[in-house]
PDB file of N, CA, C and O in Angstrom:
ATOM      1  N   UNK A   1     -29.281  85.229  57.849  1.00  0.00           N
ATOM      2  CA  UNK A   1     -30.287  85.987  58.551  1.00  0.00           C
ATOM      3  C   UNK A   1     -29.673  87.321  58.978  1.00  0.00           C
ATOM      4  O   UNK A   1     -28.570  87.262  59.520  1.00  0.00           O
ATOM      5  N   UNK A   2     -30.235  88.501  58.807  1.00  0.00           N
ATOM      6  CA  UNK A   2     -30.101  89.663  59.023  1.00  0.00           C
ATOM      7  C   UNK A   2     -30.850  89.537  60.214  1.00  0.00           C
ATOM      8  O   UNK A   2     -31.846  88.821  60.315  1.00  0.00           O
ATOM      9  N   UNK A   3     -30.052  90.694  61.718  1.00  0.00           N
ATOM     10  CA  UNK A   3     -30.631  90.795  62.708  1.00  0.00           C
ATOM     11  C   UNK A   3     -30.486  92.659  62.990  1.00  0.00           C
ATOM     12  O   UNK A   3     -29.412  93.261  62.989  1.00  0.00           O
ATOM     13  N   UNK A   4     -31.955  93.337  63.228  1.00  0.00           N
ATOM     14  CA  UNK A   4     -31.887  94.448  62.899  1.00  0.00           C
ATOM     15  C   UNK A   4     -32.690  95.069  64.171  1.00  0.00           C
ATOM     16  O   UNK A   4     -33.911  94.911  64.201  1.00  0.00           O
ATOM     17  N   UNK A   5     -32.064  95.744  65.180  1.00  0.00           N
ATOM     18  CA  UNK A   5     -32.236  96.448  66.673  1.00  0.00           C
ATOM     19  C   UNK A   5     -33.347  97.351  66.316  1.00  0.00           C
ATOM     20  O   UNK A   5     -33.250  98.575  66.225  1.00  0.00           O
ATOM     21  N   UNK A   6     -34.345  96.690  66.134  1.00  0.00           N
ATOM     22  CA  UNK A   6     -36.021  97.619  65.745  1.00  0.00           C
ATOM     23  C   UNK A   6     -36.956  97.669  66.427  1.00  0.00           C
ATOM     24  O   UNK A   6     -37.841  98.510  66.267  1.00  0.00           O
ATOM     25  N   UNK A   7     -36.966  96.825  67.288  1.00  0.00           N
ATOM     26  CA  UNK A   7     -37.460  96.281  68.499  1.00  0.00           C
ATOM     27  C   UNK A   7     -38.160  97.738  69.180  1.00  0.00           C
ATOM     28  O   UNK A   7     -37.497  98.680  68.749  1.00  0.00           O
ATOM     29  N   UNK A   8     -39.067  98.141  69.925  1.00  0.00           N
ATOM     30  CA  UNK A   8     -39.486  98.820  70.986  1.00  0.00           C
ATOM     31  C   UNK A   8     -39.526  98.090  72.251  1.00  0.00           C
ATOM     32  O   UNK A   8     -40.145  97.054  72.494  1.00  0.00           O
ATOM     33  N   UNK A   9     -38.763  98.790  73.033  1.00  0.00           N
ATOM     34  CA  UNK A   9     -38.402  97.996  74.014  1.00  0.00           C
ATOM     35  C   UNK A   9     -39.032  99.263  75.316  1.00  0.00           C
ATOM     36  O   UNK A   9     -38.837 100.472  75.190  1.00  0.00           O
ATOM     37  N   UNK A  10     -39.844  98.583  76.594  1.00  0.00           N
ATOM     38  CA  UNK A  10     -40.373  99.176  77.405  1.00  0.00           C
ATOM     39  C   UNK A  10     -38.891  98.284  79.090  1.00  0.00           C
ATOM     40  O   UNK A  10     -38.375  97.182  79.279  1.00  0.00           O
ATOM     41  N   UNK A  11     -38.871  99.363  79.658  1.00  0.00           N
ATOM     42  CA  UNK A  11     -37.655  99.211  80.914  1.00  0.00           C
ATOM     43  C   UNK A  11     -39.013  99.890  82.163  1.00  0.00           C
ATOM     44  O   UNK A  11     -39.598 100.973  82.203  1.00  0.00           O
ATOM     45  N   UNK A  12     -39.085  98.740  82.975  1.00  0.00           N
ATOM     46  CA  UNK A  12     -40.178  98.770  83.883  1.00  0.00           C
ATOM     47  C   UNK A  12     -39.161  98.538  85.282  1.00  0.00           C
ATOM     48  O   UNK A  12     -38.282  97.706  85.509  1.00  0.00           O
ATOM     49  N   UNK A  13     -39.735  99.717  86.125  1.00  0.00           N
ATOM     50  CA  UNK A  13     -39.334  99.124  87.549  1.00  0.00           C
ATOM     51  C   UNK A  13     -40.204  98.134  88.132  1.00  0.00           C
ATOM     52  O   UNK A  13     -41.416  98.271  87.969  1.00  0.00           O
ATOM     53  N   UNK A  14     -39.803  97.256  88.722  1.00  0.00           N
ATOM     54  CA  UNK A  14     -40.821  95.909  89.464  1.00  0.00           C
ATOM     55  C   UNK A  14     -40.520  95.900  91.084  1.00  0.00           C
ATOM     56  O   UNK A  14     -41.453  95.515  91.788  1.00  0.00           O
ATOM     57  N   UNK A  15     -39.273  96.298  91.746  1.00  0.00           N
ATOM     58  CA  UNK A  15     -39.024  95.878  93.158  1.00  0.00           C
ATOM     59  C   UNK A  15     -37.803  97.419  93.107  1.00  0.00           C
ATOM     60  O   UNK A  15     -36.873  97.597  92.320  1.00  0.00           O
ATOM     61  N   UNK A  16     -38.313  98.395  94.346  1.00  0.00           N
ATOM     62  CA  UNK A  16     -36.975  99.834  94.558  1.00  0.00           C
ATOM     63  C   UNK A  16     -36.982  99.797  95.842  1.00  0.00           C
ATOM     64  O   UNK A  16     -37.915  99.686  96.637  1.00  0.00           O
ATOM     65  N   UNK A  17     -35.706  99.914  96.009  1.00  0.00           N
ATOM     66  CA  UNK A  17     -35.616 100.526  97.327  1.00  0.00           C
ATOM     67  C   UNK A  17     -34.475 101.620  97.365  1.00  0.00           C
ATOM     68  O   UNK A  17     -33.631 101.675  98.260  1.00  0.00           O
ATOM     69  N   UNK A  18     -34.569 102.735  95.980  1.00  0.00           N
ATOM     70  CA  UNK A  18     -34.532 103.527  95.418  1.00  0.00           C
ATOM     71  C   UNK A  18     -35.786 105.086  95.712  1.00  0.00           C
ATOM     72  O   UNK A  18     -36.998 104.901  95.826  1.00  0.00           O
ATOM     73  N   UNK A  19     -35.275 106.197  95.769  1.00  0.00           N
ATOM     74  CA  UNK A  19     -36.178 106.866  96.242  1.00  0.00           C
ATOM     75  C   UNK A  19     -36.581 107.809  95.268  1.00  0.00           C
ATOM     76  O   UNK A  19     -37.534 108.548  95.518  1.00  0.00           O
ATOM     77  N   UNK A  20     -36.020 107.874  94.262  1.00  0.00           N
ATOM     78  CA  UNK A  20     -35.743 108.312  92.758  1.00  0.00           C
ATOM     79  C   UNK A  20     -36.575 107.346  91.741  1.00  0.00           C
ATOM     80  O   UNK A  20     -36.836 107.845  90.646  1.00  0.00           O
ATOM     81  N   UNK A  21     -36.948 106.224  91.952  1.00  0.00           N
ATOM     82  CA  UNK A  21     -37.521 105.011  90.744  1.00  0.00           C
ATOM     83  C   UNK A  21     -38.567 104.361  91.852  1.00  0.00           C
ATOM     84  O   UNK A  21     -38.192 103.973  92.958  1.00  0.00           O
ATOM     85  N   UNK A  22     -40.039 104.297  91.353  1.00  0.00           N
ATOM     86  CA  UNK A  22     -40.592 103.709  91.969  1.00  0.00           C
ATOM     87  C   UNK A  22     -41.287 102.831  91.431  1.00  0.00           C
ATOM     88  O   UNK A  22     -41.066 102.801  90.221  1.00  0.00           O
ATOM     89  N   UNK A  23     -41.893 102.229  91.701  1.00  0.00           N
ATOM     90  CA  UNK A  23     -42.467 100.390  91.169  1.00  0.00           C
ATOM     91  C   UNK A  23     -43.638 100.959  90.439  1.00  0.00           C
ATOM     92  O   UNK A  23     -44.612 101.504  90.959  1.00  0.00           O
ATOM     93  N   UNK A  24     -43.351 100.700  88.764  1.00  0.00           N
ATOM     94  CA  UNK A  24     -44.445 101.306  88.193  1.00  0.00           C
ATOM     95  C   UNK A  24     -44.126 102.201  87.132  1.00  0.00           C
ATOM     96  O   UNK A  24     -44.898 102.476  86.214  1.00  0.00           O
ATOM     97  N   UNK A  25     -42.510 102.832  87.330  1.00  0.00           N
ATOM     98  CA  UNK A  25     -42.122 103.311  86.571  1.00  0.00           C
ATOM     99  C   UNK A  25     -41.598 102.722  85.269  1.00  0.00           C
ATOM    100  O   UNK A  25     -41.099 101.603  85.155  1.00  0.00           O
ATOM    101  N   UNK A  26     -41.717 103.331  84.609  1.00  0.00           N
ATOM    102  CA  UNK A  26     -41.079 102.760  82.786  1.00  0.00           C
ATOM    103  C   UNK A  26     -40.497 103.878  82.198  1.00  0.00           C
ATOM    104  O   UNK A  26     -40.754 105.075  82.325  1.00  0.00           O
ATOM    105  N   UNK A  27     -39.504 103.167  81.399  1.00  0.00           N
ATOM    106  CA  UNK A  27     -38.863 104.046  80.181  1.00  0.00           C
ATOM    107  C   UNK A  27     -38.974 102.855  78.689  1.00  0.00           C
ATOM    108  O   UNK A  27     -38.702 101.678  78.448  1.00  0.00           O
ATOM    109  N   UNK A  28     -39.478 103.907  78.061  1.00  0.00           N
ATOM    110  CA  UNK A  28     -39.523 103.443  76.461  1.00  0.00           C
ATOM    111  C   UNK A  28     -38.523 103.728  75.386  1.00  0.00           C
ATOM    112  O   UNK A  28     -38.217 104.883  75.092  1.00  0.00           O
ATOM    113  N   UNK A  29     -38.027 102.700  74.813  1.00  0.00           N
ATOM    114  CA  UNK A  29     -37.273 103.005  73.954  1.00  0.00           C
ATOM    115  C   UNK A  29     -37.706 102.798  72.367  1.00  0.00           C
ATOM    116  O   UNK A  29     -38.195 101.738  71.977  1.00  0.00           O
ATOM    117  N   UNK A  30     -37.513 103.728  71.651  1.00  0.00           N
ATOM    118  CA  UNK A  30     -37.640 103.591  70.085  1.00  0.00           C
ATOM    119  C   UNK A  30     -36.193 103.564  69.603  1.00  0.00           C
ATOM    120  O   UNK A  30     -35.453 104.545  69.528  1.00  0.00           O
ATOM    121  N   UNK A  31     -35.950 102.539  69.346  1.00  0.00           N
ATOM    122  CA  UNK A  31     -34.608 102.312  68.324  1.00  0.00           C
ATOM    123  C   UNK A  31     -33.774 102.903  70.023  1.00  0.00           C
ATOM    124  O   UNK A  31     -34.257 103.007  71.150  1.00  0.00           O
ATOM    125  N   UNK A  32     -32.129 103.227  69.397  1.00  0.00           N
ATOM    126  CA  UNK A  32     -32.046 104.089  70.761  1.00  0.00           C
ATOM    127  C   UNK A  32     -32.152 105.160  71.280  1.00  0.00           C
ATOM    128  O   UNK A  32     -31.313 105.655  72.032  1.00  0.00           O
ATOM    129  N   UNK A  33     -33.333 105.726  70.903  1.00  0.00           N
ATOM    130  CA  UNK A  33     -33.839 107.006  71.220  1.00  0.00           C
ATOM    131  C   UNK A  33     -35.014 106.468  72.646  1.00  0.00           C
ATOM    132  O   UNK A  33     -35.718 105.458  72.638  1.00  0.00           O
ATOM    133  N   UNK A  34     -34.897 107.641  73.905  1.00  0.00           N
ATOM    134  CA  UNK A  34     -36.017 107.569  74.829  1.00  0.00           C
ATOM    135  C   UNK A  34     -37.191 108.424  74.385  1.00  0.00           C
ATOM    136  O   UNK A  34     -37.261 109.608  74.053  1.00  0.00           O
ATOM    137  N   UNK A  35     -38.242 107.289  74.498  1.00  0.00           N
ATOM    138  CA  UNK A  35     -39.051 108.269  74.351  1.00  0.00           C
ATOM    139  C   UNK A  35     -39.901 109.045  75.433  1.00  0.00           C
ATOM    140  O   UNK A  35     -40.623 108.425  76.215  1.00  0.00           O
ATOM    141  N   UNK A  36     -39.791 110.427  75.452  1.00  0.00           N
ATOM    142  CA  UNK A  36     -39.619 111.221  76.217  1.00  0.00           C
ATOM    143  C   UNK A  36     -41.452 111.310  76.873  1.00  0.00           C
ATOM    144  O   UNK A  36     -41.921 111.358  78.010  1.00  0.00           O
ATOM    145  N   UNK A  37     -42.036 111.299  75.553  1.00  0.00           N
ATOM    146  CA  UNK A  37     -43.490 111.578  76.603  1.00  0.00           C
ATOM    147  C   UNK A  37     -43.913 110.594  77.061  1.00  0.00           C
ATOM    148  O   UNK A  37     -45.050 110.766  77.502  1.00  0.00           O
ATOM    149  N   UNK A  38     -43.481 109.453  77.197  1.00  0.00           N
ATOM    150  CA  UNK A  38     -44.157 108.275  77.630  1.00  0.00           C
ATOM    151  C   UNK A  38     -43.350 107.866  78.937  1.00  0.00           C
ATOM    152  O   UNK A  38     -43.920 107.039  79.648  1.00  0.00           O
ATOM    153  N   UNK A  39     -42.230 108.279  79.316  1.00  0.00           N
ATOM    154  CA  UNK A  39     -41.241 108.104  79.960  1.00  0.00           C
ATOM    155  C   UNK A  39     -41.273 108.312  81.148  1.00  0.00           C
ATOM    156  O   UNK A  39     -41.966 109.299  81.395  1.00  0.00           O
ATOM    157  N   UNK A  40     -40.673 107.655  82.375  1.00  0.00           N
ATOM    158  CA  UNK A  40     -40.496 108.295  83.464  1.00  0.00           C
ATOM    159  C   UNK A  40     -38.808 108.652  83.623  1.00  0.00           C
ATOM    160  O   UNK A  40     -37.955 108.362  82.785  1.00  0.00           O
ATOM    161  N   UNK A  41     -38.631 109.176  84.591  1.00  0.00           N
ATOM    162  CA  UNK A  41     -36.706 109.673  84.620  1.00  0.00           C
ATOM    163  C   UNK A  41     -36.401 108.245  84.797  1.00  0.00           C
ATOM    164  O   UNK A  41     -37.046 107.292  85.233  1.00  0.00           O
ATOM    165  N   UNK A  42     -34.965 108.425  84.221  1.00  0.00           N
ATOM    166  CA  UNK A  42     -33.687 106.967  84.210  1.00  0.00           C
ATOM    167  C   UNK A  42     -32.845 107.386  84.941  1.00  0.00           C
ATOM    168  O   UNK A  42     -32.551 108.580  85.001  1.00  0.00           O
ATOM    169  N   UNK A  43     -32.080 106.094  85.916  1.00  0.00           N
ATOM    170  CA  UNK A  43     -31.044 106.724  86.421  1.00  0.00           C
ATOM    171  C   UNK A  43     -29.753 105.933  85.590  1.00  0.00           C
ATOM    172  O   UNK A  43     -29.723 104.704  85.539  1.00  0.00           O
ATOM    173  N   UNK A  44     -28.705 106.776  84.954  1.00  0.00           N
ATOM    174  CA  UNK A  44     -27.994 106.516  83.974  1.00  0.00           C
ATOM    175  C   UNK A  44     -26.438 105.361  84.241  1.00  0.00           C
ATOM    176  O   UNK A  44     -25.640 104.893  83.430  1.00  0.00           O
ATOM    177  N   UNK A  45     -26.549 105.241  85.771  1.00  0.00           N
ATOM    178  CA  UNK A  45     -25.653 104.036  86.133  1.00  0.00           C
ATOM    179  C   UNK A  45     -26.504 102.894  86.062  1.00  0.00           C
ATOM    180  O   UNK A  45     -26.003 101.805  85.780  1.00  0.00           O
ATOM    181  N   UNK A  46     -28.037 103.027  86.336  1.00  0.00           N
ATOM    182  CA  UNK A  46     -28.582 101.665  85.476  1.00  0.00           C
ATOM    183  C   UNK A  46     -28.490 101.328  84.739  1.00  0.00           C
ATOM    184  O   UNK A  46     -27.893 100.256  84.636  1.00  0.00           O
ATOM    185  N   UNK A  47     -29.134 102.134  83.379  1.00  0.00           N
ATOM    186  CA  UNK A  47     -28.756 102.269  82.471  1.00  0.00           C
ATOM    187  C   UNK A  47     -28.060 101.572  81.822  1.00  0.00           C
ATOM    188  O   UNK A  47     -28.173 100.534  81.170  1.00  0.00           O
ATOM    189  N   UNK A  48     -26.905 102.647  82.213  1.00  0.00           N
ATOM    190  CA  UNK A  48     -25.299 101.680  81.557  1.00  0.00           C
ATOM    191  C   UNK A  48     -25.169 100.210  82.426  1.00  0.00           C
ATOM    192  O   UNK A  48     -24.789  99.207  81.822  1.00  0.00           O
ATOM    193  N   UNK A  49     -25.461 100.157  83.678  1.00  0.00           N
ATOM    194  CA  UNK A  49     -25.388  98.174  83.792  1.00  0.00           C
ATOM    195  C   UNK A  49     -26.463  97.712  83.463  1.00  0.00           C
ATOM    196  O   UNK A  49     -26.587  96.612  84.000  1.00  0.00           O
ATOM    197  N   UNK A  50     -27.666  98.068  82.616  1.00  0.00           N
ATOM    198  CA  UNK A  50     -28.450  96.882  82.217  1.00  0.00           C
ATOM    199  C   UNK A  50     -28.294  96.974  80.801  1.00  0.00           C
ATOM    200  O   UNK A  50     -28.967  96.149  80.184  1.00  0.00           O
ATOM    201  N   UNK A  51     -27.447  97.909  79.968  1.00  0.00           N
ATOM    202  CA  UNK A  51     -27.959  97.820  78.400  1.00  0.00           C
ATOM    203  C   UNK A  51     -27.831  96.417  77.727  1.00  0.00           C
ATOM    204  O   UNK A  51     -28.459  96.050  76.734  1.00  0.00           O
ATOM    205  N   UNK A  52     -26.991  95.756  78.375  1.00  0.00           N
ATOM    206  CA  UNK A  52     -26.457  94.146  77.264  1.00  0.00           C
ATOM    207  C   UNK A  52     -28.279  94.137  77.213  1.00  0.00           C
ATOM    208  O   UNK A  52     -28.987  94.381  76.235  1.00  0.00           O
ATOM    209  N   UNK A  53     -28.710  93.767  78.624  1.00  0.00           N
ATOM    210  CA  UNK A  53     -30.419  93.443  78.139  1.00  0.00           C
ATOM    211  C   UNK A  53     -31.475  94.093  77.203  1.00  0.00           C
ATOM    212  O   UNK A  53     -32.436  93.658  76.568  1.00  0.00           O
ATOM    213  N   UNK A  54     -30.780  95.582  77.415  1.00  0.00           N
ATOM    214  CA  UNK A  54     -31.827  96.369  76.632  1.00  0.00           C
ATOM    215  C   UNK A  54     -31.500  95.945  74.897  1.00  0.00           C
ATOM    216  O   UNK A  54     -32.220  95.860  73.902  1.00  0.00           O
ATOM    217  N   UNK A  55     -30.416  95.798  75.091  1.00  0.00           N
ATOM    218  CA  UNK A  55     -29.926  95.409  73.396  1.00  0.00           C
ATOM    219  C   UNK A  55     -30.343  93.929  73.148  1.00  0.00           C
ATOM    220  O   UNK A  55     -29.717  93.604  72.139  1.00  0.00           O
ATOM    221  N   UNK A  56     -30.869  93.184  73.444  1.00  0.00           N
ATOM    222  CA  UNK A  56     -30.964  91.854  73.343  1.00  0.00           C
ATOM    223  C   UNK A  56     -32.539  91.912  73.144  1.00  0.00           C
ATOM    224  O   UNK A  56     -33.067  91.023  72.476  1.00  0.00           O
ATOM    225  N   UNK A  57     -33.463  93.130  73.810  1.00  0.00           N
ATOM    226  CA  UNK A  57     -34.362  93.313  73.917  1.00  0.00           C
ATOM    227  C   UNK A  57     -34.549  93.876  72.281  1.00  0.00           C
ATOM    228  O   UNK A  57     -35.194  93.246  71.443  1.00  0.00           O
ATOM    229  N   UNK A  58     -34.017  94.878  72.071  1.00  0.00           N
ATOM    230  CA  UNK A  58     -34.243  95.234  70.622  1.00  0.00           C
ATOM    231  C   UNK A  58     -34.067  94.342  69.613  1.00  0.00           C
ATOM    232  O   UNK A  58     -34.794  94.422  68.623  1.00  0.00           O
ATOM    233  N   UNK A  59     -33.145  93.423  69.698  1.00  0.00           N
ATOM    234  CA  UNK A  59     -32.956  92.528  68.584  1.00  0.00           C
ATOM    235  C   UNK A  59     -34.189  91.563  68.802  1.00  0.00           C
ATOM    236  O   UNK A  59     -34.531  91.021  67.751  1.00  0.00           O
ATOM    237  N   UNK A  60     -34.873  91.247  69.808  1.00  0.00           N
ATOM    238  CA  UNK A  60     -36.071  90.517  69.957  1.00  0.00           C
ATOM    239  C   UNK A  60     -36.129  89.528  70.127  1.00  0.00           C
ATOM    240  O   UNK A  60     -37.129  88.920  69.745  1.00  0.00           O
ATOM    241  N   UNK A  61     -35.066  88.854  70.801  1.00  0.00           N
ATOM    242  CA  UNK A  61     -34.125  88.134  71.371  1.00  0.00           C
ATOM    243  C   UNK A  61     -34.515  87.802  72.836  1.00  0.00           C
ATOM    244  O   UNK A  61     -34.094  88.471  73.779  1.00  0.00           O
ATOM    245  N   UNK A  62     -35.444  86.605  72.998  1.00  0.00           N
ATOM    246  CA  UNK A  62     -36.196  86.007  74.305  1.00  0.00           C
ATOM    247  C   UNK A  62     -34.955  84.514  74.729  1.00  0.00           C
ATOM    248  O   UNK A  62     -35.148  83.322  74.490  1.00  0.00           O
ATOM    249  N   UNK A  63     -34.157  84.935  75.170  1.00  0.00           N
ATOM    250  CA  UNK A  63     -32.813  83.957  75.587  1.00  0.00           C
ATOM    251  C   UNK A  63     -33.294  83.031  77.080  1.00  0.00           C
ATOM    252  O   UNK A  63     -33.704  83.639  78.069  1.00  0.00           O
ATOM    253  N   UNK A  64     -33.191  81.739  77.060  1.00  0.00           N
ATOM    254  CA  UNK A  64     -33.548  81.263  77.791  1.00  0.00           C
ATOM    255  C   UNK A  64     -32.342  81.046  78.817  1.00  0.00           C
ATOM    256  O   UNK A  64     -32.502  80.880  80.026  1.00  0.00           O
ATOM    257  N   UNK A  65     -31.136  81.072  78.170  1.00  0.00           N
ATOM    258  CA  UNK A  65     -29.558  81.672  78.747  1.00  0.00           C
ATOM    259  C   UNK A  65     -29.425  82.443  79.688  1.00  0.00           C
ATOM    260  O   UNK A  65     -28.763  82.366  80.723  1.00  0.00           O
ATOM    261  N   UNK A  66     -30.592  83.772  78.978  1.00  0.00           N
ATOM    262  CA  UNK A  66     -30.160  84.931  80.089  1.00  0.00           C
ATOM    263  C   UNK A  66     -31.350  85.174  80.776  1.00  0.00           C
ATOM    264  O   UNK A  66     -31.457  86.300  81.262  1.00  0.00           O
ATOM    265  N   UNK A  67     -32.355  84.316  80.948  1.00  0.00           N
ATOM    266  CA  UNK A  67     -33.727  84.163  82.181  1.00  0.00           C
ATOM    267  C   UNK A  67     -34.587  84.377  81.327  1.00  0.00           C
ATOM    268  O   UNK A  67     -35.712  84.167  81.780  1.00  0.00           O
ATOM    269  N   UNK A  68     -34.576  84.783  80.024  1.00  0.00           N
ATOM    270  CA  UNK A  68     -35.968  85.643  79.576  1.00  0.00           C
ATOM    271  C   UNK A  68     -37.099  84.764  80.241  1.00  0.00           C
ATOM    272  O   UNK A  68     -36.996  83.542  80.343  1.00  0.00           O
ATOM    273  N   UNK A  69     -38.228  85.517  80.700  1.00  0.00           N
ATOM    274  CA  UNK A  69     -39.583  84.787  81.237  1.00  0.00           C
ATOM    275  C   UNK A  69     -40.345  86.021  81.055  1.00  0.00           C
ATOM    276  O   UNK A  69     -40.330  86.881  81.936  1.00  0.00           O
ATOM    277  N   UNK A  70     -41.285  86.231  79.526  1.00  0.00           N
ATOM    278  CA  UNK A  70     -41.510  87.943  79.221  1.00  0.00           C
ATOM    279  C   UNK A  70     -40.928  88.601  79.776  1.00  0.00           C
ATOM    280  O   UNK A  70     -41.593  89.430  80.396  1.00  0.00           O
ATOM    281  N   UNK A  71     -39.872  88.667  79.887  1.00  0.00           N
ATOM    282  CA  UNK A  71     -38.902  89.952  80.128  1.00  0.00           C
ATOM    283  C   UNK A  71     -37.877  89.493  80.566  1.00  0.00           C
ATOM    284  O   UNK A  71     -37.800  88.268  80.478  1.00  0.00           O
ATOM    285  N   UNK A  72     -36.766  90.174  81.160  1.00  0.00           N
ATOM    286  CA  UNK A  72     -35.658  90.275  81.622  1.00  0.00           C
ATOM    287  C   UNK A  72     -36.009  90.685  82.905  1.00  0.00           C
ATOM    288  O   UNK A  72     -36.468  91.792  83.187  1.00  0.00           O
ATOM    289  N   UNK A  73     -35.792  89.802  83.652  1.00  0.00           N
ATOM    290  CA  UNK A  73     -35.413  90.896  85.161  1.00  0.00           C
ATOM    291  C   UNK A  73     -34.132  91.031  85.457  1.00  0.00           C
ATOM    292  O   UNK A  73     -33.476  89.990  85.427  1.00  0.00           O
ATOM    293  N   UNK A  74     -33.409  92.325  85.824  1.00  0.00           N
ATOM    294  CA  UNK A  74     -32.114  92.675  86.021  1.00  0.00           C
ATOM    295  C   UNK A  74     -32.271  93.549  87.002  1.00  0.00           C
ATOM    296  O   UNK A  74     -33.390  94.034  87.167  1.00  0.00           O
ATOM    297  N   UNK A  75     -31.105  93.955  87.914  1.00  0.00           N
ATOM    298  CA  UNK A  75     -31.118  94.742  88.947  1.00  0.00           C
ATOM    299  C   UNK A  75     -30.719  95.693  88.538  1.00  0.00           C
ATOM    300  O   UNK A  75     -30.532  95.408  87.355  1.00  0.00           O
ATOM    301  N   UNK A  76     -30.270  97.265  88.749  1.00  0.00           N
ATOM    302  CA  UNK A  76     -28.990  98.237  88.813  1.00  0.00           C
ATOM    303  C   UNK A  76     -27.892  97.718  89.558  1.00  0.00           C
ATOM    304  O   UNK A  76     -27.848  96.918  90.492  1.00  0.00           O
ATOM    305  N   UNK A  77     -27.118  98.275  89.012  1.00  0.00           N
ATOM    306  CA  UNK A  77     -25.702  97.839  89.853  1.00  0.00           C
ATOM    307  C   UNK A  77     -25.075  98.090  91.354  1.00  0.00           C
ATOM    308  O   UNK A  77     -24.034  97.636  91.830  1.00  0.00           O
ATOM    309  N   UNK A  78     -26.113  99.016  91.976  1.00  0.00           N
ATOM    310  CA  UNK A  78     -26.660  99.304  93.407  1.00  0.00           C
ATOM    311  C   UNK A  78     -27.389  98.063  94.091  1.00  0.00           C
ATOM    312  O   UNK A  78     -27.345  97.876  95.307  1.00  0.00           O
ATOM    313  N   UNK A  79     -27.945  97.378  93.357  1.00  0.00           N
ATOM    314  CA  UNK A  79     -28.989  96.222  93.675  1.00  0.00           C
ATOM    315  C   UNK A  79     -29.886  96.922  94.575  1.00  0.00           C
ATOM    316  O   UNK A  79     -30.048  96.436  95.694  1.00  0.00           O
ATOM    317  N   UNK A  80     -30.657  98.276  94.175  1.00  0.00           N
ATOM    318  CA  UNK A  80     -31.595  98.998  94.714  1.00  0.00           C
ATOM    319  C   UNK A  80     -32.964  98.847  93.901  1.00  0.00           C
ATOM    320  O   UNK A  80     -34.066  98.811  94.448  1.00  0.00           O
ATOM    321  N   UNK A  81     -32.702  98.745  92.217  1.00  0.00           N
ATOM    322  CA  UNK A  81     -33.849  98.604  91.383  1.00  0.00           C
ATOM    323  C   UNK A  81     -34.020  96.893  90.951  1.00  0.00           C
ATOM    324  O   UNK A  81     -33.213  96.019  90.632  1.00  0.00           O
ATOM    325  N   UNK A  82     -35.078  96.927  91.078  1.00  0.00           N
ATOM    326  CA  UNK A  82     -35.014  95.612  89.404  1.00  0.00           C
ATOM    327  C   UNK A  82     -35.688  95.938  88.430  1.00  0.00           C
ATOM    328  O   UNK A  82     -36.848  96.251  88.698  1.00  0.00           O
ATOM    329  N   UNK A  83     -35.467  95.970  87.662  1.00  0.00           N
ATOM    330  CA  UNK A  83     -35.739  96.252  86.231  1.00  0.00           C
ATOM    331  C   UNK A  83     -36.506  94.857  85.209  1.00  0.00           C
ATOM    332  O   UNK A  83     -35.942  93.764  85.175  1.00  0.00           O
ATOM    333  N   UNK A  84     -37.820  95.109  84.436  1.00  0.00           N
ATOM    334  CA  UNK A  84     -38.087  93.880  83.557  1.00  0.00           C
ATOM    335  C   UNK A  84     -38.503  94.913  82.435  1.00  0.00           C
ATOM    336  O   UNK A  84     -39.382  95.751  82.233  1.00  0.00           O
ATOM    337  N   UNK A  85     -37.012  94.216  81.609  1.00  0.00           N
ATOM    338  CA  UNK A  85     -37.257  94.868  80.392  1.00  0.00           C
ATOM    339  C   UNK A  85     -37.622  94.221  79.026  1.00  0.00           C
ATOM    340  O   UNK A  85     -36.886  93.290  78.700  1.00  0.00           O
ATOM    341  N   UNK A  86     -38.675  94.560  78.125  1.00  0.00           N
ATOM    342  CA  UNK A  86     -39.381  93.389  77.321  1.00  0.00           C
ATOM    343  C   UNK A  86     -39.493  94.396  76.107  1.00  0.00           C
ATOM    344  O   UNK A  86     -39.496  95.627  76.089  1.00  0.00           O
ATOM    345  N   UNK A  87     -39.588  93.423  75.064  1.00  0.00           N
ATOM    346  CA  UNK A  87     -39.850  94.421  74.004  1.00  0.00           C
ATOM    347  C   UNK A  87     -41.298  94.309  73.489  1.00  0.00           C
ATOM    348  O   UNK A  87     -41.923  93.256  73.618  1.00  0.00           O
ATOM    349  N   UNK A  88     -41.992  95.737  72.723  1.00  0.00           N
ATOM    350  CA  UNK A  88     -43.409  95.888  72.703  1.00  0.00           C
ATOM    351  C   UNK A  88     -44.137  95.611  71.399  1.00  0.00           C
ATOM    352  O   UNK A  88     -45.361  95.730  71.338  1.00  0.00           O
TER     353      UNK A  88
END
């Protein structure tokens, strides 16, 4: 089996106490490109601590290991955001 990161994957805020990300916000990903008009701003230390999910998300990869329940919920590494990231 070939496994191929094609996935569109949507990164949703759900719970901030962040003043920068608010509940409601999303970032879309095509392949690993953001897509920009659909997008709200990222903050890039999230980012970098949630990608294992975002990549697991592209491969399309619903792990019962790592919580999947339609989505991922993950925090930032602040434990200011949570994040549910699902692919579309």
């Amino acid at each position: 089996m070939k496994l191929e990161p094609n996935k569109e994957v949507k990164i949703a805020v759900i719970n901030s106490n962040c003043d920068k990300l608010k509940i409601g916000d999303a970032v879309y990903l095509n392949g690993p490109f953001i897509d920009m008009q659909r997008s709200a701003s990222m903050c890039l230390t999230a980012l970098v601590g949630i990608y294992p999910w975002v990549m697991t998300s592209r491969f399309g990869i619903e792990s019962e290991n790592l919580d999947w329940d339609e989505g991922y919920r993950v925090w930032c590494p602040e434990k200011a955001v949570e994040f549910c990231i699902s692919f579309v």
